[in-house]
C-alpha positions as CSV (number, residue, x, y, z in Angstrom):
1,X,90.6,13.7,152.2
2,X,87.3,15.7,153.5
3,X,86.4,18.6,150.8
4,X,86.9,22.0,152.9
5,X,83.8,24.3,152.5
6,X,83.5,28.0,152.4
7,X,81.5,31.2,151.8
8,X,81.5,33.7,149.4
9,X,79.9,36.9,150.5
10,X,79.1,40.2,148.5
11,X,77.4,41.7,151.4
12,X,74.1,41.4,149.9
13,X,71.7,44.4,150.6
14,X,68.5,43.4,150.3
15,X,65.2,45.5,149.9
16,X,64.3,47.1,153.3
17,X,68.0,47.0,154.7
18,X,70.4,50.2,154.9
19,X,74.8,49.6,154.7
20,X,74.7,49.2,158.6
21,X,72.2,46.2,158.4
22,X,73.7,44.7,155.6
23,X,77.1,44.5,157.5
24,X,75.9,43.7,160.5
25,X,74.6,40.0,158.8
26,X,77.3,39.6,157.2
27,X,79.2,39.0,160.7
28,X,76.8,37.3,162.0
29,X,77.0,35.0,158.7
30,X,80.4,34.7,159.5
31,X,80.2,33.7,163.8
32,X,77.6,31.4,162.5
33,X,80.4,29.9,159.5
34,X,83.0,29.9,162.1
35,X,80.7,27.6,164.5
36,X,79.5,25.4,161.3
37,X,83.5,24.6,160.4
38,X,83.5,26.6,157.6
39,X,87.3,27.2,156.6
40,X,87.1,30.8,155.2
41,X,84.9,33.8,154.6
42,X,85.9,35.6,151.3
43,X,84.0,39.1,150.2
44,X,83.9,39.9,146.3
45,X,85.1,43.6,145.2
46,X,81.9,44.8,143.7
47,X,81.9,48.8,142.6
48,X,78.3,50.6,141.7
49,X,75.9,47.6,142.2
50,X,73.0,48.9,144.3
51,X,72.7,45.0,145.7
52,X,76.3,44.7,146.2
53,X,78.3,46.7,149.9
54,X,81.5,44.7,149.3
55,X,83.1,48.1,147.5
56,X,85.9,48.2,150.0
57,X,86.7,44.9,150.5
58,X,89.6,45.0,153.0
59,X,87.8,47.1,155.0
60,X,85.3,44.3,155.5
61,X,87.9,41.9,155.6
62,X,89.5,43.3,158.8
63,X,85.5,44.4,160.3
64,X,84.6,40.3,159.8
65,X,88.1,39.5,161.1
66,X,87.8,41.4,164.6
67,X,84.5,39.6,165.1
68,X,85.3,36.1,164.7
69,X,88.4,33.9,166.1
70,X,89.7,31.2,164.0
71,X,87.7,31.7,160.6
72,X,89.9,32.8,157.7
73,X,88.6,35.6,155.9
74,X,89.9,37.5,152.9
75,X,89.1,38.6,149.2
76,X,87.3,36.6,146.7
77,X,88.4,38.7,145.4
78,X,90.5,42.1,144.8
79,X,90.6,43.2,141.2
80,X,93.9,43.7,141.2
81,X,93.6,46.3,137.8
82,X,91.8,48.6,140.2
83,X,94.6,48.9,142.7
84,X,98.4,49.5,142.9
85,X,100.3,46.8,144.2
86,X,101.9,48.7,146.7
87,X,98.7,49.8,148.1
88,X,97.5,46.0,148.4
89,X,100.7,44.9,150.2
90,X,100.2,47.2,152.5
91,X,96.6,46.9,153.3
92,X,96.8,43.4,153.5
93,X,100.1,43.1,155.6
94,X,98.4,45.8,157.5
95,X,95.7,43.0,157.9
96,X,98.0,39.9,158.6
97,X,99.5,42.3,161.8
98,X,96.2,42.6,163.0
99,X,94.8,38.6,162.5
100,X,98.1,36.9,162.0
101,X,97.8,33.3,160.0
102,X,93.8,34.1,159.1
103,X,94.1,36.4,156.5
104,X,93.8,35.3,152.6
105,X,94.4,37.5,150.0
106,X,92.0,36.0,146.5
107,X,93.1,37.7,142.8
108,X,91.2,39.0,140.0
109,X,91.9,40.5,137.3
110,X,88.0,41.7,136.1
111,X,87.1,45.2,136.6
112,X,84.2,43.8,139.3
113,X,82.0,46.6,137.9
114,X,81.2,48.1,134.4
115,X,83.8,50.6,132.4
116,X,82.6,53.6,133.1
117,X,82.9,53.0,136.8
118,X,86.5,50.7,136.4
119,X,87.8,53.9,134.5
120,X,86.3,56.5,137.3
121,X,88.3,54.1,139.8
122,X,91.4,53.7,138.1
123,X,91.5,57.4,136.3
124,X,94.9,58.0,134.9
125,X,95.9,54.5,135.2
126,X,93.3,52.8,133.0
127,X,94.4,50.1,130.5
128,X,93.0,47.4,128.7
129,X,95.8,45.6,128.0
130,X,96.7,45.1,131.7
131,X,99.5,42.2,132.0
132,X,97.5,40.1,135.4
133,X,100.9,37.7,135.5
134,X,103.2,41.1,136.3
135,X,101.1,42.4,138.4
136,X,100.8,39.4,141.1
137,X,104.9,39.0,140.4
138,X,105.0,42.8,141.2
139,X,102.7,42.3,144.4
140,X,104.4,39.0,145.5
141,X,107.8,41.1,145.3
142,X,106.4,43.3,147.8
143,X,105.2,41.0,150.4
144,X,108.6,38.9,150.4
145,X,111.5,39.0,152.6
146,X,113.6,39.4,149.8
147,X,112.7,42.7,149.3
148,X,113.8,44.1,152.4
149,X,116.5,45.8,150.3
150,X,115.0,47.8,147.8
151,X,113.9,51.1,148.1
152,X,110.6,51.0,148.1
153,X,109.1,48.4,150.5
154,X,106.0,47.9,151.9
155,X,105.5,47.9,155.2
156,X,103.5,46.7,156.3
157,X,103.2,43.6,154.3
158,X,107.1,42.4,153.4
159,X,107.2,39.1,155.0
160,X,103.6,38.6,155.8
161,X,101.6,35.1,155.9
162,X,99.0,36.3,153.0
163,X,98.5,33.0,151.0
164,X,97.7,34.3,147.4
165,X,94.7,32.7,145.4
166,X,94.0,33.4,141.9
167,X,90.1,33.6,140.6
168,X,88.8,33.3,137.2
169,X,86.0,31.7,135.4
170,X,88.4,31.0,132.0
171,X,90.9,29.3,130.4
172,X,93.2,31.9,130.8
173,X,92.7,32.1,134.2
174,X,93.8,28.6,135.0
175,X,96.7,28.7,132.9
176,X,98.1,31.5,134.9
177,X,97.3,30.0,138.0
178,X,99.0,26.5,136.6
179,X,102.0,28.4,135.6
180,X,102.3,30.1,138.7
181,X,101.8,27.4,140.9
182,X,99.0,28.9,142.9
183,X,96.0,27.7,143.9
184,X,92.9,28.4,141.7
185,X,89.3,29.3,142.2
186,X,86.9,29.3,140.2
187,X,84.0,31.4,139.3
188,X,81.2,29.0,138.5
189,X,78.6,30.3,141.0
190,X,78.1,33.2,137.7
191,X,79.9,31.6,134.5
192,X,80.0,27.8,134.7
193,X,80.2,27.4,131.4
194,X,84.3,26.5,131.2
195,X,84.5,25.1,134.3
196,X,85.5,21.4,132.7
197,X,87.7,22.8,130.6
198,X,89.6,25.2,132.9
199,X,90.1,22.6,135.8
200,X,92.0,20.3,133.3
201,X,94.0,22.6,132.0
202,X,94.9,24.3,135.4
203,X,95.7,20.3,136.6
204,X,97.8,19.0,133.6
205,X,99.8,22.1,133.4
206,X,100.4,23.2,137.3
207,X,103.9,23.8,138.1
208,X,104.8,22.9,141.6
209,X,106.1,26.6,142.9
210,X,107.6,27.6,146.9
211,X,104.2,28.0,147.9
212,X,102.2,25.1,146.7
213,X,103.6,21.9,145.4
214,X,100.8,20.3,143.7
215,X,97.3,21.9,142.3
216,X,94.4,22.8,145.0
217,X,90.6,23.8,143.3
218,X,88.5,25.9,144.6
219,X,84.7,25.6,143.1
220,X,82.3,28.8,143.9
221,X,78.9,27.3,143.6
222,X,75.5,28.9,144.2
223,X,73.3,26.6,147.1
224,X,69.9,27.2,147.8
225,X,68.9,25.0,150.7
226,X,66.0,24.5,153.1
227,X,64.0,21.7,155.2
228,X,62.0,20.7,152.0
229,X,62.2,21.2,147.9
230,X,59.4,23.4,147.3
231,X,61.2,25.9,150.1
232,X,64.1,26.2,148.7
233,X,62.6,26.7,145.4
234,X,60.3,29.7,147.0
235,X,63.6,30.8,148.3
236,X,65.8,31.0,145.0
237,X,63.2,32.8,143.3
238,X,65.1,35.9,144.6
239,X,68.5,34.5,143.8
240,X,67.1,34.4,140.0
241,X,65.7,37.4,139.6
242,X,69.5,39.3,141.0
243,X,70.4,37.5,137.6
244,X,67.6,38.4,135.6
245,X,68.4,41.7,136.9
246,X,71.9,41.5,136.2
247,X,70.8,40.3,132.3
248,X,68.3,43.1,131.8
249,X,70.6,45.8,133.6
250,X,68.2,46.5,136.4
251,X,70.0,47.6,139.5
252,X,68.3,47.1,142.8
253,X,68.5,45.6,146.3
254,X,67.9,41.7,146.4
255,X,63.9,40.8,146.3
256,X,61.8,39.1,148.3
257,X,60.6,36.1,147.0
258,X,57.0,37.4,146.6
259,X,58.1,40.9,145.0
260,X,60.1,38.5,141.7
261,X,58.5,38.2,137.9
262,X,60.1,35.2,136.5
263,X,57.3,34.5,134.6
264,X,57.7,36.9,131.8
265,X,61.2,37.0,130.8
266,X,62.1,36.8,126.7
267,X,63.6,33.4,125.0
268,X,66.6,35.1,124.8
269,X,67.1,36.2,128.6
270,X,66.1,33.0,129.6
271,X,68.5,31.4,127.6
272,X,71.5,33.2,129.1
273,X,70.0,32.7,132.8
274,X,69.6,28.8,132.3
275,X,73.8,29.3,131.4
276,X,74.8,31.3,134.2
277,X,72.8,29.3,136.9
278,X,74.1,25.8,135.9
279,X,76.0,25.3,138.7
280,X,72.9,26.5,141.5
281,X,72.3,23.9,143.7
282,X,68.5,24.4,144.9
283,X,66.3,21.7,147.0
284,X,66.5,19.6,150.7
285,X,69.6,17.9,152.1
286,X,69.0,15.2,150.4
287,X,68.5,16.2,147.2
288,X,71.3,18.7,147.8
289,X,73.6,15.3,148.9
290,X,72.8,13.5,145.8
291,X,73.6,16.4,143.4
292,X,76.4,17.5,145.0
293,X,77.9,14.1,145.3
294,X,77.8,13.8,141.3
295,X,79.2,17.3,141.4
296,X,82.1,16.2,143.5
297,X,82.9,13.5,141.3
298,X,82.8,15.1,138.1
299,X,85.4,18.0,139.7
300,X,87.2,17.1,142.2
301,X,87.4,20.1,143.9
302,X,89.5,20.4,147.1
303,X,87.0,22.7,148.1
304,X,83.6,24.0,147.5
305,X,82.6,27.8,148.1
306,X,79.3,28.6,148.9
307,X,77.6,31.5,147.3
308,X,73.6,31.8,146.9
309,X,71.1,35.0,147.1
310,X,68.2,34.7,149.7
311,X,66.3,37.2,150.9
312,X,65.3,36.2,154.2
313,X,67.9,36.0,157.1
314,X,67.2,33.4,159.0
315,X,66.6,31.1,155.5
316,X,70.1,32.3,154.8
317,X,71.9,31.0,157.9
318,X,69.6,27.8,157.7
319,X,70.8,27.5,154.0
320,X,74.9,27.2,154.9
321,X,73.9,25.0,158.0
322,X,72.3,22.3,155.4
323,X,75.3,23.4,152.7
324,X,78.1,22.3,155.7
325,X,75.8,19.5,156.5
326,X,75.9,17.8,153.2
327,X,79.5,19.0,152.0
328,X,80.9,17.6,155.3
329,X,78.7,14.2,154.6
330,X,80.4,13.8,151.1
């Protein structure tokens, strides 16, 4: 079978652009994914990055939604701590009435944010010992038929076509995803470092469930593509400096290439950003082709998401038409 390809968006701002630009690309990334073949178009639930729009993620979810046709677009995904279940039955049954059969719904279960900010959002109902494996029970409950009975219902939402994904970049993560019988993405576009590891585990324990009968991966990798090498290496010099950023807690909008300082970072930050960038894919189509042809061996992934921090616009959009190029050549 063909690997599907998708995108993973945060709605990037970068330096120069206001909210309304940074949304505006993000549906033109997404026409421009719809006319490539792309399968879906997930956002991340970011809170109090000053890089990151993707706060309210249904929101953009529905925006990205109205703008395209066929594309599926949904969460890559909702940190379910952050929410009530209720309140995401709702908004995304509320979403499946408006783009029925498009609509995905991915689960996390990190704060997507530090904890100061995850307990501002979640005040009263803050707790470190959240139980993830309840919680997506509790919310399936709410968006079956079955609980058209009960007195609390959410509508709407009961009975809507949301499939349910579960994210994670650990072992934990793909056991619950295994157990559940749900399909699994993960995180390796950030922290690759269990991939292997997880992928078997999630495999060798899946438990065939009523919504999916055997295990479908999901791989979020970072690509960095343009017409030659030394391009796309220009290009991801703003990709690694978000992560040096990131490292060094030093919030601001993405870079231009020309504005980075890669040059003087310590031994020790340069240690953790050779970890979390193991899995960027950076160079021409056909060195993109032969790495990611060794990285579809080694995983197997039923499909590969697309993620990858570059400045420019244009670069951008040529960068996921070389990405659906290669992915599709596979």
């Amino acid at each position: 079978m063909s690997i599907k390809y998708s995108i993973l968006d945060l709605a990037t701002i970068v330096k120069g652009d206001d909210i309304h630009n940074t949304f505006q690309k993000s549906v033109q990334s997404a026409q421009q994914a719809e006319k490539l073949g792309f399968t879906r178009y997930w956002f991340s639930e970011h809170h109090n990055f000053p890089n990151v729009a993707s706060a309210a993620t249904s929101i953009l979810i529905g925006h990205v939604a109205g703008e395209t046709k066929s594309l599926r677009v949904g969460s890559g995904g909702m940190m379910l701590p952050n929410h009530s279940t209720l309140s995401v039955a709702e908004q995304f049954g509320t979403l499946d009435g408006l783009y029925p059969g498009r609509i995905d719904l991915g689960l996390g279960r990190a704060p997507g944010t530090d904890m100061l900010t995850a307990t501002a959002l979640r005040g009263a109902n803050f707790n470190p010992a959240y139980n993830f494996e309840f919680h997506i029970k509790e919310l399936q409950k709410y968006m079956s038929n079955a609980n058209a009975e009960v007195k609390v219902r959410a509508i709407p939402g009961e009975g809507a076509d949301v499939p349910i994904y579960i994210l994670g970049s650990s072992t934990d993560s793909a056991f619950l995803a295994a157990k559940l019988g749900l399909p699994y993405a993960f995180a390796a576009h950030f922290a690759p470092s269990q991939l292997e590891v997880a992928l078997e585990i999630y495999r060798e324990h899946f438990q065939p469930s009523e919504f999916w009968h055997e295990p479908y991966v999901m791989v979020c990798i970072n690509v960095i593509a343009a017409d030659s090498v030394d391009q796309a290496h220009y290009l991801s010099t703003s990709h690694f400096q978000a992560f040096v950023n990131i490292l060094t807690d030093q919030r601001q909008p993405l870079l231009p290439p020309d504005e980075t300082d890669l040059a003087n970072m310590s031994d020790e930050v340069s240690l953790h950003l050779n970890r979390m960038a193991a899995k960027t894919f950076v160079g021409d189509k056909e060195t993109l082709k032969q790495k990611l042809s060794k990285f579809v061996k080694d995983f197997r992934p039923n499909e590969i998401i697309v993620s990858g921090n570059i400045y420019d616009f244009q670069a951008k959009q040529k960068s996921y038409a070389i990405a659906a190029e290669v992915i599709k050549s596979l």
